[in-house]
N, C-alpha and C positions, 0 to 999 in steps of 0.2 A: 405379729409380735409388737408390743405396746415401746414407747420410747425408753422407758427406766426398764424394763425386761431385756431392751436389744444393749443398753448401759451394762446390766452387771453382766450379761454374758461376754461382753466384750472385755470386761474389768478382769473376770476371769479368764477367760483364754489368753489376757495378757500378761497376766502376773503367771502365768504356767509356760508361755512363749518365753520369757525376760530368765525365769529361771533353765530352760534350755539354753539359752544364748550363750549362758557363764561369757561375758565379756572377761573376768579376770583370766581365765584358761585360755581364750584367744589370746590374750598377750603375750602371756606369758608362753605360748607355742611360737610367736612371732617372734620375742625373743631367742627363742630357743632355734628359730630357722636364721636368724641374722648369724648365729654366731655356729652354726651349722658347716663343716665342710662336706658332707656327703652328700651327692647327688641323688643317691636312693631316700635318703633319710628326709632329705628336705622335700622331696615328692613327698613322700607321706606328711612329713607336717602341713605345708600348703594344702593340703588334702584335709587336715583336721581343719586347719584355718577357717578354709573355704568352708565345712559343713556350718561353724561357729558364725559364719560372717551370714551366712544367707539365716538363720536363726535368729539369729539379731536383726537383719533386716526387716524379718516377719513381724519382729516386734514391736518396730518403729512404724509400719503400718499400720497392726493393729490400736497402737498409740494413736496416732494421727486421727481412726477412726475415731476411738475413741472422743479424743476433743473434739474433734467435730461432732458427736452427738451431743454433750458437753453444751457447747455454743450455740444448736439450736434447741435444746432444754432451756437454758438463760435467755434465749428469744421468746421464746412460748411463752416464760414466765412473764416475763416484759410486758408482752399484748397481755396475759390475764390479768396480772394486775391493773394496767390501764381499761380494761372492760370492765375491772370494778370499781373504778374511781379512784384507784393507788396509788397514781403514778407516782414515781421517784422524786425526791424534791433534793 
């Protein structure tokens, strides 16, 4: 798989991880456990929480990969421009 093929596929399975994540819904379940008194009830919030939290974690990986392929696409580009006399002035 070529560098710009392994880019969009990552572009996409991140924008489809990010809208899983709903960070607005964790909050607002977080809220909803702060001010929570039942002990059953707040198990299952934490419980939603926790699915939301590791969803979003997934994201910020694929994120992360992301720029990092990002950074050495702008490397690559760097040496080919300088193998064809471009460099950056």
């Amino acid at each position: 798989m070529s560098l710009a093929q392994r880019q969009k596929q990552l572009s996409e399975v991140s924008t489809a991880a990010f809208q899983i994540s709903d960070i607005e819904t964790m909050c607002i379940l977080k809220e909803e456990l702060n001010e929570c008194s039942d002990a059953s009830r707040k198990e299952a919030l934490l419980k939603q929480i926790m699915t939301h939290h590791k969803e979003a974690e997934k994201y910020r990986s694929i994120y992360r990969e992301f720029n990092a392929l990002l950074l050495e696409s702008e490397r690559l580009f760097e040496q080919y421009k300088v193998a064809l006399g471009l460099e950056s002035r």
